[in-house]
C-alpha positions in Angstrom: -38.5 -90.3 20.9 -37.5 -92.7 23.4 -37.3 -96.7 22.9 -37.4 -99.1 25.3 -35.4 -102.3 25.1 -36.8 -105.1 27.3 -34.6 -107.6 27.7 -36.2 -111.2 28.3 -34.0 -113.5 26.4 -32.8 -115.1 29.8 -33.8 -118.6 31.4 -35.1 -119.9 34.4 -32.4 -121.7 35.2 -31.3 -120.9 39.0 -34.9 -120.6 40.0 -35.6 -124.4 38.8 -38.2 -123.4 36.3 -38.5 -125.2 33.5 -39.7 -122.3 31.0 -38.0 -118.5 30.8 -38.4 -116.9 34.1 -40.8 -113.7 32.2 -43.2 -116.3 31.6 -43.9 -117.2 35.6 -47.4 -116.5 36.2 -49.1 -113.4 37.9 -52.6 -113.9 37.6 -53.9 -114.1 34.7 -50.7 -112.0 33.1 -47.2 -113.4 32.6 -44.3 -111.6 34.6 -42.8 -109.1 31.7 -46.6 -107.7 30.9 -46.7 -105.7 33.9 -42.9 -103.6 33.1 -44.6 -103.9 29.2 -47.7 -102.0 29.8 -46.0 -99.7 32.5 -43.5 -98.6 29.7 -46.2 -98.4 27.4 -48.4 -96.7 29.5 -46.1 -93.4 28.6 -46.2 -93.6 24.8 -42.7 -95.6 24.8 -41.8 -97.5 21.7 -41.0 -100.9 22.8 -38.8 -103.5 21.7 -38.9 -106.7 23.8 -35.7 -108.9 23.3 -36.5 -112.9 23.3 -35.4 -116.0 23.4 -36.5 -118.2 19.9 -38.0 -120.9 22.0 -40.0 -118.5 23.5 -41.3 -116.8 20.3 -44.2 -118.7 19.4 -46.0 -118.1 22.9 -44.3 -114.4 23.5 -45.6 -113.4 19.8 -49.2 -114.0 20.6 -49.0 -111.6 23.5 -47.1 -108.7 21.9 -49.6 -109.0 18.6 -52.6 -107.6 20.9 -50.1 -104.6 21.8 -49.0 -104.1 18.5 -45.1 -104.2 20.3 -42.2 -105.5 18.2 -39.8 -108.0 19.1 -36.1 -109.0 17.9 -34.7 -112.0 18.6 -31.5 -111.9 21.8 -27.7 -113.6 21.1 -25.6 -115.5 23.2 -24.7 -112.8 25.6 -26.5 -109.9 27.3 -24.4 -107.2 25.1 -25.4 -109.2 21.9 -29.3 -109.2 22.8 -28.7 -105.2 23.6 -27.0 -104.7 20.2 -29.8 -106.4 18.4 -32.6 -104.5 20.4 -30.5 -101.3 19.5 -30.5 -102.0 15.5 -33.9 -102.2 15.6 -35.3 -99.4 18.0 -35.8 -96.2 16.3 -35.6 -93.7 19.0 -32.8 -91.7 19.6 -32.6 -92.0 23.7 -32.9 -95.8 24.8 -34.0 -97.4 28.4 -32.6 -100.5 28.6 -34.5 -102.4 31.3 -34.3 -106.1 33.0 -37.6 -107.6 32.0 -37.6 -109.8 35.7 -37.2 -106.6 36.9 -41.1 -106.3 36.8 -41.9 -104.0 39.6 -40.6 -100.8 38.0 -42.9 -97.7 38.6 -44.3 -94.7 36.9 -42.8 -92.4 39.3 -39.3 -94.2 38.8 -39.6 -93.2 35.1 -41.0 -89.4 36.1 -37.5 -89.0 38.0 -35.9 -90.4 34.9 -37.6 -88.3 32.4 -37.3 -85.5 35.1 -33.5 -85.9 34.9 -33.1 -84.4 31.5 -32.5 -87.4 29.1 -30.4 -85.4 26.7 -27.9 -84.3 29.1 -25.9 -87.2 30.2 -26.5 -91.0 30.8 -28.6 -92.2 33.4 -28.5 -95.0 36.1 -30.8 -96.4 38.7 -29.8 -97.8 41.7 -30.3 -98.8 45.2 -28.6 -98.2 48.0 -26.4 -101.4 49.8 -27.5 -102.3 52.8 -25.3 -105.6 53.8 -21.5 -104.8 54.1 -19.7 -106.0 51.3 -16.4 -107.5 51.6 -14.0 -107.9 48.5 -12.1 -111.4 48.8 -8.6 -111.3 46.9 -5.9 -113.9 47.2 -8.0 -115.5 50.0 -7.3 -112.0 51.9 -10.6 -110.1 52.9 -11.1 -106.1 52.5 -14.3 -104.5 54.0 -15.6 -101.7 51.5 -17.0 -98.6 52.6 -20.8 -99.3 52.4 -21.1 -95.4 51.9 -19.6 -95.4 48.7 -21.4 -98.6 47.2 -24.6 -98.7 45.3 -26.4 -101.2 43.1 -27.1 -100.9 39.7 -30.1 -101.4 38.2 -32.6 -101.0 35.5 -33.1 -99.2 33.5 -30.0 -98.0 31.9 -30.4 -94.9 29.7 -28.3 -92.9 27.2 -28.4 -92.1 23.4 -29.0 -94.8 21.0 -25.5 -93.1 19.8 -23.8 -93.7 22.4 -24.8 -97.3 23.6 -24.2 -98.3 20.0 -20.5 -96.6 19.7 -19.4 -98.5 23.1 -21.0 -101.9 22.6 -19.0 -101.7 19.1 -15.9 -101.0 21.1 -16.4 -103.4 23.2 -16.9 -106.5 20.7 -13.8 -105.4 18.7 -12.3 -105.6 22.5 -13.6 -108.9 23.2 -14.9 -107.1 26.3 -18.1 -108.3 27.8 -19.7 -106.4 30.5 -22.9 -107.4 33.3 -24.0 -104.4 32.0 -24.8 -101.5 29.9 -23.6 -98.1 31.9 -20.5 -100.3 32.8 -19.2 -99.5 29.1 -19.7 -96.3 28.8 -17.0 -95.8 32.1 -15.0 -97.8 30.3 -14.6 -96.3 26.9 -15.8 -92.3 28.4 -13.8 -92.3 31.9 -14.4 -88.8 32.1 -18.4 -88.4 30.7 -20.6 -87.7 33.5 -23.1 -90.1 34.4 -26.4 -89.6 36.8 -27.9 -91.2 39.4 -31.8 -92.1 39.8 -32.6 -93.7 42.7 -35.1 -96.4 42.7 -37.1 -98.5 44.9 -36.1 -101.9 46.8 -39.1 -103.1 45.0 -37.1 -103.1 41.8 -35.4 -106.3 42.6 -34.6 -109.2 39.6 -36.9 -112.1 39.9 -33.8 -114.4 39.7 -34.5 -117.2 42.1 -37.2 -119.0 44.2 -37.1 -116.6 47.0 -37.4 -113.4 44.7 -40.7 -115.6 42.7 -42.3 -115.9 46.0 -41.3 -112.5 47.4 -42.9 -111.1 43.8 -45.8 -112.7 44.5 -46.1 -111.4 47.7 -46.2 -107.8 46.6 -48.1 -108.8 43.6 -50.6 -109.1 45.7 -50.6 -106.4 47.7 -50.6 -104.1 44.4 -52.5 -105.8 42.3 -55.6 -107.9 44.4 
């Protein structure tokens, strides 16, 4: 069975809002309902990750799906960790909640990849060249070789649990979750899922009124 952990135990806080970013308005839904009911669209179990002050008003939403919840930590590996003790599948996608425009046919290609076989990342191609600045001395990177990582994440509950236990006895925190297991399994292969531009993190203003724009050109 596969479990979904969505993680929405951020804030608002670059965007200026004064409430958690997943609870910005779409119509008459809040942002992390639409990735919620795509991922349960499929039969997923789902375990959304929160913040406490959020609980009261997330709880009444999650009730009328019948979806569980866990409470996140103080970092993004302790919220995975605590998502991870509870889910009971044995594969796990671990997806950005603010990420809200994930598809169905992003989650074919995953599904399509064969979950059992190795872990799995999305990602987007870079379009900007990227520069790496070290000791105020600037080296261009081959845009070729670059991609960005996004959500979800996906490997066996196994495995995300054996690396995020490494990394805590480590003291080694990661942005996130594929990150470890190239850490602590150099050699384990990972694939690649390719996803669609549209699966940008609502992180800022901008983003908000970008999301809004295709919003309603999806949803209206």
């Amino acid at each position: 069975m596969v479990s979904v952990l969505l993680l929405m135990a951020g804030k608002g806080t670059r965007m200026g809002y004064e409430k958690n970013k997943v609870l910005l308005p779409f119509g008459d839904k809040y942002l992390f309902e639409y990735p919620l009911d795509t991922f349960l669209s499929f039969g997923f179990e789902v375990i959304c990750v929160i913040r406490k002050e959020d609980e009261e008003e997330i709880a009444r939403v999650l009730k009328k799906r019948n979806v569980k919840y866990t409470l996140g930590g103080k970092t993004r590996g302790e919220s995975v960790y605590n998502g991870l003790k509870v889910a009971t599948g044995d594969y796990i996608m671990i997806h950005d909640a603010a990420r809200m425009f994930v598809d169905k046919d992003l989650i074919h290609d995953i599904l399509a990849t064969s979950l059992e076989e190795a872990p799995i990342l999305t990602y987007t191609k870079v379009k900007d060249t990227i520069k790496a600045l070290e000791d105020k001395k600037l080296n261009t990177l081959n845009r070729d070789s670059l991609i960005a990582a996004s959500t979800p994440q996906c490997a066996k509950k196994s495995l995300f649990l054996d690396v995020y236990e490494k990394a805590f006895k480590d003291g080694y925190s990661a942005t996130d979750d594929i990150s470890l297991i190239e850490k602590y399994y150099k050699d384990m292969e990972i694939k690649l899922v390719l996803a669609k531009d549209t699966i940008f993190k609502v992180t800022t203003k901008l983003d908000y009124d970008l999301a809004l724009l295709l919003w309603r050109e999806i949803y209206d």
